[in-house]
C-alpha positions as CSV (number, residue, x, y, z in Angstrom):
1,X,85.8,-31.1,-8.5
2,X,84.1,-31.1,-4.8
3,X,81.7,-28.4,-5.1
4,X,80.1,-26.9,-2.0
5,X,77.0,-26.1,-1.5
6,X,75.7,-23.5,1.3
7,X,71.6,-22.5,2.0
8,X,71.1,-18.9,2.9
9,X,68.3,-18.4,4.5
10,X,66.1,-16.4,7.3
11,X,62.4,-14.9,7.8
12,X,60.7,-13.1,6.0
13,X,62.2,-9.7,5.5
14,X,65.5,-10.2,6.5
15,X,67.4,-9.6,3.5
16,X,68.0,-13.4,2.0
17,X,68.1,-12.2,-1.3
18,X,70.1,-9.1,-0.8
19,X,72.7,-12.0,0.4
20,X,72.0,-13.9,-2.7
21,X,72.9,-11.1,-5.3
22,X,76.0,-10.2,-3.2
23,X,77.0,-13.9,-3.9
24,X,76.1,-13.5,-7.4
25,X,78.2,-10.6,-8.2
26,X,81.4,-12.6,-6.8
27,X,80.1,-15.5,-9.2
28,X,78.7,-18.0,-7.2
29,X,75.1,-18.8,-8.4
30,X,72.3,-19.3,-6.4
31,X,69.0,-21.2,-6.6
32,X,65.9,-19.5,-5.5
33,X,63.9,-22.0,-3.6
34,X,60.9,-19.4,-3.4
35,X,60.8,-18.7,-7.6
36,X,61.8,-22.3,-8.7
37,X,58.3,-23.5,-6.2
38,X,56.1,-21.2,-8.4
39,X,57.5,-22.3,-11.2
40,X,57.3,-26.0,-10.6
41,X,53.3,-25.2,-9.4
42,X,52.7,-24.0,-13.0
43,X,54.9,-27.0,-14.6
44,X,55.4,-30.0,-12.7
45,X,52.8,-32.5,-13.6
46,X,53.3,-34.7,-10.6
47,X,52.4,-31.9,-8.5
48,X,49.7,-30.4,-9.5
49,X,47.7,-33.6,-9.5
50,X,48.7,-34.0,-6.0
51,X,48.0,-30.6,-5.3
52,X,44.1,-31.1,-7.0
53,X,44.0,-33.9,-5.2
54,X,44.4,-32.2,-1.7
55,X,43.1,-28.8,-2.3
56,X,40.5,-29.7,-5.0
57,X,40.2,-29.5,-8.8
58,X,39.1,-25.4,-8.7
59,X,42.3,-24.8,-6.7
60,X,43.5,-24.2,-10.6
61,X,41.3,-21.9,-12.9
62,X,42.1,-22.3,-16.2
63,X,45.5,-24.0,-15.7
64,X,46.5,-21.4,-13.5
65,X,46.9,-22.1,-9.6
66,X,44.9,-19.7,-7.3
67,X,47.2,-18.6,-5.4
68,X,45.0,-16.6,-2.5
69,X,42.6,-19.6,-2.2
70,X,45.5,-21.3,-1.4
71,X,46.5,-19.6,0.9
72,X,43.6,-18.7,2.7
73,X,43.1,-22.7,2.7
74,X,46.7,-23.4,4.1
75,X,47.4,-20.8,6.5
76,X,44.2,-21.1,8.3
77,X,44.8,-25.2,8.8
78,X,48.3,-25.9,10.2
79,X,48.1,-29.8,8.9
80,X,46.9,-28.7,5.7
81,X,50.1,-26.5,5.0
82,X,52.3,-29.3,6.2
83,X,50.4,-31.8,3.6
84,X,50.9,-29.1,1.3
85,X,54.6,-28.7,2.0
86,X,54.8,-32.2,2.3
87,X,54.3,-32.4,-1.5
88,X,56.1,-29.0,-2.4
89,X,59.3,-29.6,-0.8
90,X,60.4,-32.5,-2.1
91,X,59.8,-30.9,-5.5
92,X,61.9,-28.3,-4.6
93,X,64.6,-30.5,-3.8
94,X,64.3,-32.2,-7.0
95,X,65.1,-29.6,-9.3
96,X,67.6,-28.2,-6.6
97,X,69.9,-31.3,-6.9
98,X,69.1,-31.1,-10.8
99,X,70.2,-27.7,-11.2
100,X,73.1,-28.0,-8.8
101,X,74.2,-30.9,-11.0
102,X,74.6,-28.8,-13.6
103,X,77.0,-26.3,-11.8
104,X,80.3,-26.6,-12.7
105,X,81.7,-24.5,-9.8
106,X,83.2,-24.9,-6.5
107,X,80.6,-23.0,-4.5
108,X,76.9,-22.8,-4.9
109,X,74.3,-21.4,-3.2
110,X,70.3,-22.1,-2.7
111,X,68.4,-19.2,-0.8
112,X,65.1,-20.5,0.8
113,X,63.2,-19.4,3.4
114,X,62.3,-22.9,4.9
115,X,65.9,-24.6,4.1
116,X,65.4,-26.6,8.3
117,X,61.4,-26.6,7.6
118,X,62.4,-28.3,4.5
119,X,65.1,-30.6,5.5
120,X,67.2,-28.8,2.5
121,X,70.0,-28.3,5.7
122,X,71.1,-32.0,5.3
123,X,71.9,-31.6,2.0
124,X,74.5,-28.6,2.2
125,X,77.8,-27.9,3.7
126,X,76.9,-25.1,5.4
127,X,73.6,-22.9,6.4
128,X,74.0,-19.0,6.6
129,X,71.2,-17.5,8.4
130,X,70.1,-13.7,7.7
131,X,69.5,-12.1,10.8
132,X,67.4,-8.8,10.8
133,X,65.4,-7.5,14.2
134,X,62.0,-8.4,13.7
135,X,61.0,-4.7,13.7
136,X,63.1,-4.2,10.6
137,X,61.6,-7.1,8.6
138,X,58.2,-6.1,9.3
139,X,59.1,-2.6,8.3
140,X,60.7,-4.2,5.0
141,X,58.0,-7.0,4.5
142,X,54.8,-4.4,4.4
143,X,56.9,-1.7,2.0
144,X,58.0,-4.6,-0.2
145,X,55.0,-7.2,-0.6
146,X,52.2,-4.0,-0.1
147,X,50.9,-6.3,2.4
148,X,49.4,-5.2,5.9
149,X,51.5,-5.8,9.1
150,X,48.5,-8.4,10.4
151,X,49.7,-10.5,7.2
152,X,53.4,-10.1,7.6
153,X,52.8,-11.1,11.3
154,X,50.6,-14.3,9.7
155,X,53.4,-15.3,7.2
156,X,56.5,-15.1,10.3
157,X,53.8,-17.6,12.4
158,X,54.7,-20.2,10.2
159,X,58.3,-19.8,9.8
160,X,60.6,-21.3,12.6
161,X,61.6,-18.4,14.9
162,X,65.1,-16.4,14.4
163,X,66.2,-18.0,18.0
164,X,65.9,-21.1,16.6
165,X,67.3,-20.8,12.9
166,X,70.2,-19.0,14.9
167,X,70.8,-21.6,17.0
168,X,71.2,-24.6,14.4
169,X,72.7,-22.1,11.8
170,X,76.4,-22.5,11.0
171,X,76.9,-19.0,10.1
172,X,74.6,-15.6,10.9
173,X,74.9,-12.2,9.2
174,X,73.3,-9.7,10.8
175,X,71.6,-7.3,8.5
176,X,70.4,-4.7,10.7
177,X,71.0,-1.4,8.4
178,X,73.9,-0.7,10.7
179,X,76.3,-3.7,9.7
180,X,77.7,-3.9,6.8
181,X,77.0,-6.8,5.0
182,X,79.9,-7.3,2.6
183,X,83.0,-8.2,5.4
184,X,80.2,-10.5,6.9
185,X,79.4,-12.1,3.9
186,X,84.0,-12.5,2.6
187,X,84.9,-14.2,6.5
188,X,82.1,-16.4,5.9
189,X,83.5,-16.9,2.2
190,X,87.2,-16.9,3.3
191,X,86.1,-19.6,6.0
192,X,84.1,-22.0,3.5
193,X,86.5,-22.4,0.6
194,X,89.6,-22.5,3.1
């Protein structure tokens, strides 16, 4: 069996994982990009040496990777995050392609917030882009993640703008909280497993 495989992503706040659980419910499972990287920080041998390597041994405190001296370390130094990345990614992508072999299913799904930043697009069928005003996923970002607007703002710099994820999307829902997401979500469906 031919199984497809579409990437759902967007920015920060813009309901990716709202998406994700509607595709759940209809059966379709769906890798989380975003959990499976903290996961394989904790785990994946190979990468945390590279990651001491880079960042330094004290980036991990008794075997547990601090998280906000990372990030205070990566999002202040553009070419630090992409070394960073550089290492993460193709991690990612890894247990990805190991996971999805183990899918025995004729759609699946992997929601990640850097699938073109990645390079994850070459590797599916299709990429569905949530779309939410930028005013809305700020509102959502800051309620969710308790974080300030300042931060939010920080995280979106280093995401590839909506214009652009639009543009080399193959799909868009638009999750405004007017749309409905649901008849979006079944023409996209209806359209892929024609």
């Amino acid at each position: 069996m031919s199984v497809k495989k579409i990437g759902i992503t967007g920015g920060i706040g813009s309901g990716k994982s709202v998406v994700s659980e509607l595709l759940r419910l209809r059966g379709v499972p769906v890798y989380n990009a975003d959990t499976a990287s903290k996961s394989l920080l904790m785990t994946d041998g190979a990468l945390i040496s590279s990651l001491k390597a880079l960042l330094g041994e004290e980036i991990y405190q008794g075997g547990t990777l601090d998280k906000k001296r990372m990030a205070s370390m990566i999002f202040a130094d553009k070419e630090l995050l992409e070394r960073v990345n550089a290492l993460i990614h193709p991690a990612v992508i890894a247990d990805f392609e190991r996971w999805a072999s183990h899918q025995n299913v004729p759609l699946l799904a992997c929601e990640s917030a850097l699938v073109f930043e990645s390079k994850m697009n070459s590797m599916f069928d299709a990429v569905v882009m949530v779309y939410a005003p930028e005013s809305v996923r700020l509102r959502r970002a800051v309620l969710r993640d308790g974080a300030t607007e300042e931060q939010v703002r920080a995280r979106m710099q280093n995401q590839l703008s909506d214009e652009e994820k639009k543009n080399i999307s193959d799909y868009v829902i638009v999750n405004d909280d007017k749309q409905a997401l649901v008849p979006q979500l079944q023409k996209i469906l209806a359209k892929l497993t024609e």
